[in-house]
N, C-alpha and C positions, 0 to 999 in steps of 0.2 A: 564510959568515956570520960576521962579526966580533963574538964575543959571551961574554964572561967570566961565570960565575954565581957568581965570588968565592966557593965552597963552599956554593953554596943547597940545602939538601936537597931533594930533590922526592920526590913519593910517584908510584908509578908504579902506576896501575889496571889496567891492560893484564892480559888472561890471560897467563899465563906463556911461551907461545912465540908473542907476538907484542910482549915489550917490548923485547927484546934490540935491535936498531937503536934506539929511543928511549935506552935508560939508554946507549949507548954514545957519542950525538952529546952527553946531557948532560957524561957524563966527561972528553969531550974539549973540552967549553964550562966545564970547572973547577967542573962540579957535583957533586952525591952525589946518585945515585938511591936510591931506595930500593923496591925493588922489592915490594909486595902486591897480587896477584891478588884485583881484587873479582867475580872473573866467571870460570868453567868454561866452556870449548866443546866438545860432545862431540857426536859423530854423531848425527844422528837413530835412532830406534828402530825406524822401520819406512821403512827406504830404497827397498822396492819401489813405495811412493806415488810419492815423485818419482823414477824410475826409469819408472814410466808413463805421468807427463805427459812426458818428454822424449821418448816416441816418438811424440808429436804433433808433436814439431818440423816445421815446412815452411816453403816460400817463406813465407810469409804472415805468418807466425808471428814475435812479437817477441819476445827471451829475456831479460828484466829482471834483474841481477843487483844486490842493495841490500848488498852489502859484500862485503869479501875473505875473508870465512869462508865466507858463501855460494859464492865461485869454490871455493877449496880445496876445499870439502866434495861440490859437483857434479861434478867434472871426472869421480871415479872412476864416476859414476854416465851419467853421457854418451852416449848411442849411439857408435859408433867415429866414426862417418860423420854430418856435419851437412850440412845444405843449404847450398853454395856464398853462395845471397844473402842466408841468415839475416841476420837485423836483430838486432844485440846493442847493448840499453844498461849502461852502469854510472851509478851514481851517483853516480859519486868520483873520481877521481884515482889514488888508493889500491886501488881498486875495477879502474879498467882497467887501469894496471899488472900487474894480481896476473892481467888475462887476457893481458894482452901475455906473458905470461912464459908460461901453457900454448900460445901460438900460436894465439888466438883475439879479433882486436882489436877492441875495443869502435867500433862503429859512431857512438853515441849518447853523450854525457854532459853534464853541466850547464858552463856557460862561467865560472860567478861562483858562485851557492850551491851547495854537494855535499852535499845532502841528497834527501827526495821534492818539495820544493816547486819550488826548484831544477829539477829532472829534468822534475817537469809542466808548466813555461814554455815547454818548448824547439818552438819551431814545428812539428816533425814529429811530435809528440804531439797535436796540436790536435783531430785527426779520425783516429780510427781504429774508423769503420765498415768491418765485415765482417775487421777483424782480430782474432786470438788473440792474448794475452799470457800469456807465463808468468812468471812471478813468482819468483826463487829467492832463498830465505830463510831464517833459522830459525823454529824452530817459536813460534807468536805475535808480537804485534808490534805496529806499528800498522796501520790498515785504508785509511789516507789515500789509499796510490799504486788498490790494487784500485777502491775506490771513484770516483776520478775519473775512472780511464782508462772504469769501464762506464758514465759518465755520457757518455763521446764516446765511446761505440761499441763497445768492443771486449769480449771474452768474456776474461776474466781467471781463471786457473787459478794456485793457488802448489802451487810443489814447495818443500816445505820440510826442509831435507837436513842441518841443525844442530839443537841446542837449547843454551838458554845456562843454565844453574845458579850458585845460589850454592855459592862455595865453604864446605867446615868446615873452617873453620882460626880461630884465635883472635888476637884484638885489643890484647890483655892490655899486653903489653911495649911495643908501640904507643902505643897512647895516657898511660903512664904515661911516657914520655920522649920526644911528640908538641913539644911546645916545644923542646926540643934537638936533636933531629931533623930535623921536618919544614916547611920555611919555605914551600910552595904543594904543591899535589896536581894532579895530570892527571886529566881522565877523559874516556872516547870518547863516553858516553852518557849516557841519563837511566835508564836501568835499572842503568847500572854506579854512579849516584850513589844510587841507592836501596840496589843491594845495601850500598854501603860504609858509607854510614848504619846498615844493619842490624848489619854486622861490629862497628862501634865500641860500638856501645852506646850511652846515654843522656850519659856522662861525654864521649865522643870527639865524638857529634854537637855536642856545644858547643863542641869546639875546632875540628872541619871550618869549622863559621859563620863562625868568625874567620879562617880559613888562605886565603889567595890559591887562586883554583881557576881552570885555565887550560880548557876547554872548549872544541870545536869547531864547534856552531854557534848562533845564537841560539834556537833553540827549548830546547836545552838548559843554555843560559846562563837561561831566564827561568822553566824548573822548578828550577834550585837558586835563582834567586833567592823562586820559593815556598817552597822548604823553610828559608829563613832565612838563605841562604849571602849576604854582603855583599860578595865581593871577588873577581868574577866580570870575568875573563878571556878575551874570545871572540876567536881566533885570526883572523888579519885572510888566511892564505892555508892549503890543506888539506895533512895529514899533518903528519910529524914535527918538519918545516921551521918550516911554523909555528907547531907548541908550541915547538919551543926561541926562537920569535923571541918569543913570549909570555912565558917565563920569562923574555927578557933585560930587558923592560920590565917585569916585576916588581920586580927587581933596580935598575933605574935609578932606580924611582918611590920608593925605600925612602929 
């Protein structure tokens, strides 16, 4: 991708060990990331839950996986031995990669939206009478994917194998040199634009409103446009590719 960001600072949401490929493709696009964690991922607390639902795995059985924390965080918890014709979906791009890499290829994924609305279009989802789904996720969340799939049929079980925290760290130096700093902000979610909101405080959430925010899909481009944000960025292909190709029409548009 041919794409200069002429020293655009970006703010990088990303937990801390999954920003390092983003702030490196910005560096090398002549940006400045700026790396703050609005979001901790830490193992779930009681891993023997979903360690239970996975020994229901069988032929029948769909293994729904709704991000690459969710793969990371299942694999250690895994039976050795899975069913040859397991049915796995991801939701992402990002999502099956991350199982391409343990040697478990996603059967299932969305063709155009990578999200759950996305994932419940897909024709093989339509009917699933007399199937199990297991659901692997962090702890809470939304209830959209369970709910639809028991409307066609199927007995929906989540193994939830993460949780996501705010982090304690402070804002302070941030937002008092946010204008010299920081010219758009990344973020994966609408939970990680809540947390960051919270980080800033009352002073910083007025200048997020103003700051270009690059986003991944419309549902989360239309909760920051509830919370006030005006300069919403929804990335037109999934992953890193397409935030850097967002940032570069930020830069263009200026």
């Amino acid at each position: 991708m041919n794409c200069n960001l002429h020293g655009l600072g970006v703010l990088v949401t990303r937990p801390a060990n999954q920003a390092e490929k983003l702030c490196e493709m910005i560096e090398a696009a002549h940006g400045r990331p700026l790396r703050f964690p609005a979001m901790e991922i830490v193992p779930a607390d009681d891993p023997q839950a979903a360690r239970k639902a996975f020994l229901r795995l069988g032929p029948a059985t769909l293994l729904l996986f709704v991000s690459v924390n969710a793969v990371a965080h299942a694999f250690p918890l895994l039976p050795d031995e899975l069913p040859l014709d397991l049915q796995i979906a991801a939701i992402g791009a990002a999502t099956a990669a991350a199982l391409e890499a343990h040697g478990l290829p996603a059967t299932l994924m969305p063709e155009q939206r990578f999200d759950s609305e996305g994932l419940l279009a897909l024709d093989a989802l339509q009917d699933l009478r007399g199937r199990e789904v297991i659901i692997v996720r962090g702890k809470g969340g939304r209830e959209l994917l369970k709910q639809e799939l028991e409307k066609r049929g199927a007995r929906v079980i989540y193994a939830e194998v993460y949780e996501r925290r705010l982090p304690v760290r402070s804002a302070g130096n941030l937002v008092r040199n946010w204008k010299q700093l920081v010219g758009a902000v990344t973020i994966t979610s609408s939970e990680m634009l809540d947390n960051l909101l919270q980080l800033l405080g009352a002073e910083g959430e007025e200048l997020l409103r103003d700051t270009p925010l690059v986003v991944l899909s419309e549902r989360t481009a239309e909760h920051a446009f509830s919370l006030g944000c005006g300069k919403v960025w929804v990335t037109d292909m999934a992953g890193d590719r397409g935030i850097l190709q967002a940032l570069c029409e930020i830069v263009e548009d200026r």
